[in-house]
C-alpha positions in Angstrom: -11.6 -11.6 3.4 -12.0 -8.6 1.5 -9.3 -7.4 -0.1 -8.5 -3.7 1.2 -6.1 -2.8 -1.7 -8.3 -3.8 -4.4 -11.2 -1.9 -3.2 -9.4 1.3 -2.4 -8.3 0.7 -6.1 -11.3 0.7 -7.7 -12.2 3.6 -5.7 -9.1 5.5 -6.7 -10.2 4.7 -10.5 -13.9 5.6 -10.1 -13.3 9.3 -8.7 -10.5 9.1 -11.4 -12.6 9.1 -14.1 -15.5 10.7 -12.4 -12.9 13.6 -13.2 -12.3 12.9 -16.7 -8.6 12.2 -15.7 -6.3 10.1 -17.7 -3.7 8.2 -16.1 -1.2 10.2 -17.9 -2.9 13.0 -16.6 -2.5 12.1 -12.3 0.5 10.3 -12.9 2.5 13.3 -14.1 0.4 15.8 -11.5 1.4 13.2 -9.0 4.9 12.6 -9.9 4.1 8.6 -9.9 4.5 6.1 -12.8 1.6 5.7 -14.7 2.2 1.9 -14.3 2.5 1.7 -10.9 -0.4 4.1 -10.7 -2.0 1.4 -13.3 -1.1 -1.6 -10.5 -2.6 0.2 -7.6 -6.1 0.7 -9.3 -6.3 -3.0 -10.4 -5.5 -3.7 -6.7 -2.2 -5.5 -7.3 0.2 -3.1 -5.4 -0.2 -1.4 -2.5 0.0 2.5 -2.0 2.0 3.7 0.7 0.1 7.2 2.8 2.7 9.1 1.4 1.5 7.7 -2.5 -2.2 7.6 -2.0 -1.8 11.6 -0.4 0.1 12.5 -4.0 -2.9 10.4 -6.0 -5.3 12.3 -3.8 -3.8 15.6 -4.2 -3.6 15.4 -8.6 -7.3 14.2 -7.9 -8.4 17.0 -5.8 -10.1 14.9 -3.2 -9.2 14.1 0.4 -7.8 11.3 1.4 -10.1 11.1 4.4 -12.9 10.8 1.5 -10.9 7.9 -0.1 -10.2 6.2 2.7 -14.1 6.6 3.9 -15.7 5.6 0.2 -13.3 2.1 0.8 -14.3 1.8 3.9 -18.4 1.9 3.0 -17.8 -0.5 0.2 -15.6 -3.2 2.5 -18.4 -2.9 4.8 -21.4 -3.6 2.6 -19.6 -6.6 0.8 -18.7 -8.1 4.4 -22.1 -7.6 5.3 -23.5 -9.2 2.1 -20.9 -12.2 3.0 -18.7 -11.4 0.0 -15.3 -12.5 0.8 -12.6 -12.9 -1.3 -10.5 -16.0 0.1 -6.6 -15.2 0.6 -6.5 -18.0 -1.1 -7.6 -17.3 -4.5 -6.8 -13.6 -4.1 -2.7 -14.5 -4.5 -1.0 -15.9 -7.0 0.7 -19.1 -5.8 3.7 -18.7 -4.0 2.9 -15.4 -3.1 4.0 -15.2 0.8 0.9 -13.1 3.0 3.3 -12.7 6.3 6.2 -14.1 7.5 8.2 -13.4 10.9 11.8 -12.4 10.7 
């Protein structure tokens, strides 16, 4: 399985830098923590809509092109059969779902 949060990640750090942007720089124009910003592009935390619309906002792109650049990249490593396995994408212990 490919891991959604990681890709959109990397994605949020490519157009990032394509902009010459320092964290410091979207984290104080998005009113986030440059260390949680810092998390989400190494794919370790997950960005709520209402986050990832801030992020997109102090990087002047849409989210819809975010979300679409993600999208094309999950795609083309599913269809080169490069899955990450749940697995060995957590950290022991970690719990993936439960049901209350």
């Amino acid at each position: 399985m490919v891991l959604f949060r990681r890709t959109l990640g990397e994605v949020l750090r490519a157009t990032r830098m394509e902009r010459g942007l320092t964290l410091r720089e979207v984290s104080a124009q998005a009113r986030v923590s440059l260390g949680y910003i810092s998390e989400i592009e190494r794919g370790q935390k997950e960005a709520s809509s209402e986050l990832l619309a801030s992020l997109c906002s102090a990087l002047d792109v849409p989210l819809s092109a975010v979300l679409r650049q993600a999208s094309v990249v999950v795609a083309r490593e599913e269809a080169l059969g490069r899955t990450t396995s749940l697995e060995s994408a957590r950290p022991a212990g970690d719990v993936v779902a439960s049901a209350a």
